[in-house]
C-alpha positions in Angstrom: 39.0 54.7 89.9 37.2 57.4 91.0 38.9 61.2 90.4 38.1 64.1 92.5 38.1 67.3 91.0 39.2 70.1 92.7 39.4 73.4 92.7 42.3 75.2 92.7 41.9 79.2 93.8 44.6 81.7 94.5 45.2 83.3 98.0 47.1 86.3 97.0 48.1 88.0 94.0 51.4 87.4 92.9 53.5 90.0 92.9 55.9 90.9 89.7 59.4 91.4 91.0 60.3 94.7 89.5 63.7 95.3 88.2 65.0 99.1 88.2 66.3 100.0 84.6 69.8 102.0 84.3 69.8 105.4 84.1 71.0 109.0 86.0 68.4 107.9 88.9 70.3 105.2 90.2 73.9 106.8 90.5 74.5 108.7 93.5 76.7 111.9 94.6 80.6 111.2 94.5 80.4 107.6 92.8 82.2 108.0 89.4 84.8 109.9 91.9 85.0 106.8 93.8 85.5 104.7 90.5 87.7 107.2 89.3 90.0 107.4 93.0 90.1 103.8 93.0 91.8 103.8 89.6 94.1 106.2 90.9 95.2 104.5 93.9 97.5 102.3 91.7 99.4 104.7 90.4 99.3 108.5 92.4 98.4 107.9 95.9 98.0 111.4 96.6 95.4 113.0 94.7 94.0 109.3 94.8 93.5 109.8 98.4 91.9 113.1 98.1 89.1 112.6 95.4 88.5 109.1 97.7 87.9 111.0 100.8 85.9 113.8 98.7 83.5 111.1 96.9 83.0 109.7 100.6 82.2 112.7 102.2 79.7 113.8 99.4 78.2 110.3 99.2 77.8 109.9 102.9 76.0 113.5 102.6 73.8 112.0 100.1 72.9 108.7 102.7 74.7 106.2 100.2 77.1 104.4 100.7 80.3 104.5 98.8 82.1 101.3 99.0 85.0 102.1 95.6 85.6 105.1 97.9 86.4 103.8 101.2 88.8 101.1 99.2 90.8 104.0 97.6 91.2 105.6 100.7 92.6 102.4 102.0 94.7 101.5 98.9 95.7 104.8 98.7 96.7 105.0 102.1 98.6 101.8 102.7 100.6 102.7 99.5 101.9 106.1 100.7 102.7 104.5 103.7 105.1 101.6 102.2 106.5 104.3 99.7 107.7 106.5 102.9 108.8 103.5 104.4 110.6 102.1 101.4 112.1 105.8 100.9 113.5 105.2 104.6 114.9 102.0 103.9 116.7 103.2 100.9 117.9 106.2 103.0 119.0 103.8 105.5 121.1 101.1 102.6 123.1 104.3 101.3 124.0 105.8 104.5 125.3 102.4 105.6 127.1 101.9 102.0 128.8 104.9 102.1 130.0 104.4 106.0 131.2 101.0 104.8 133.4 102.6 101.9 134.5 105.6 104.3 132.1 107.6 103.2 132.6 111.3 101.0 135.9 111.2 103.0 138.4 110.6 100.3 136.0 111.7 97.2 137.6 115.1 95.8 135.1 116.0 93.1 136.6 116.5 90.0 139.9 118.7 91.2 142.0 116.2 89.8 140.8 116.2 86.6 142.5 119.3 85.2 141.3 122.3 83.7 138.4 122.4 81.8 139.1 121.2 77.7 142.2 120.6 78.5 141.1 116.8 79.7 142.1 113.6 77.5 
């Protein structure tokens, strides 16, 4: 058996895949916001939806783009609009208890109470 050496030679250099290290280089304008409005969302819609609209303005200013903001927008949004509507529907259940019982019509407050410390 006859072996046939051959030679092995490289075409191109090999290029080491370089990995960015953490530090203040890599975060951009308006993302702890975003971190920080996302959080939010879950529990004050409001100023939730402000700081997410602020860290997406100033991150879109930057050229990045801020996905934790654009969800606490949304989040924060969604839940402001099924608190009004559950507001409404609770309006709504009231209005029609109250009309089923006849309403503040026969209510008197407390004239028939008496005087005041005189009460037993």
């Amino acid at each position: 058996m006859a072996s046939e050496a051959k030679e092995v030679t490289a075409k191109a250099p090999v290029a080491k895949a370089e990995v960015p290290a953490l530090s203040a280089t890599n975060e951009y304008p308006g993302q702890t916001m975003g971190i920080v409005a996302l959080v939010l969302a879950f529990f004050t819609q409001i100023p939730a939806l402000v700081l997410g609209i602020i860290a997406w303005i100033w991150s879109n200013k930057a050229g990045e783009n801020n996905v934790p903001a654009k969800v606490a927008v949304a989040v924060s949004s969604v839940l402001i609009v099924l608190g009004v509507l559950a507001v409404i529907g609770w309006i709504l259940v009231v209005a029609t208890t109250l009309q089923d019982f006849g309403g503040f019509e026969g209510f008197r407050g407390f004239e028939d109470m008496g005087r005041p410390g005189l009460r037993s």
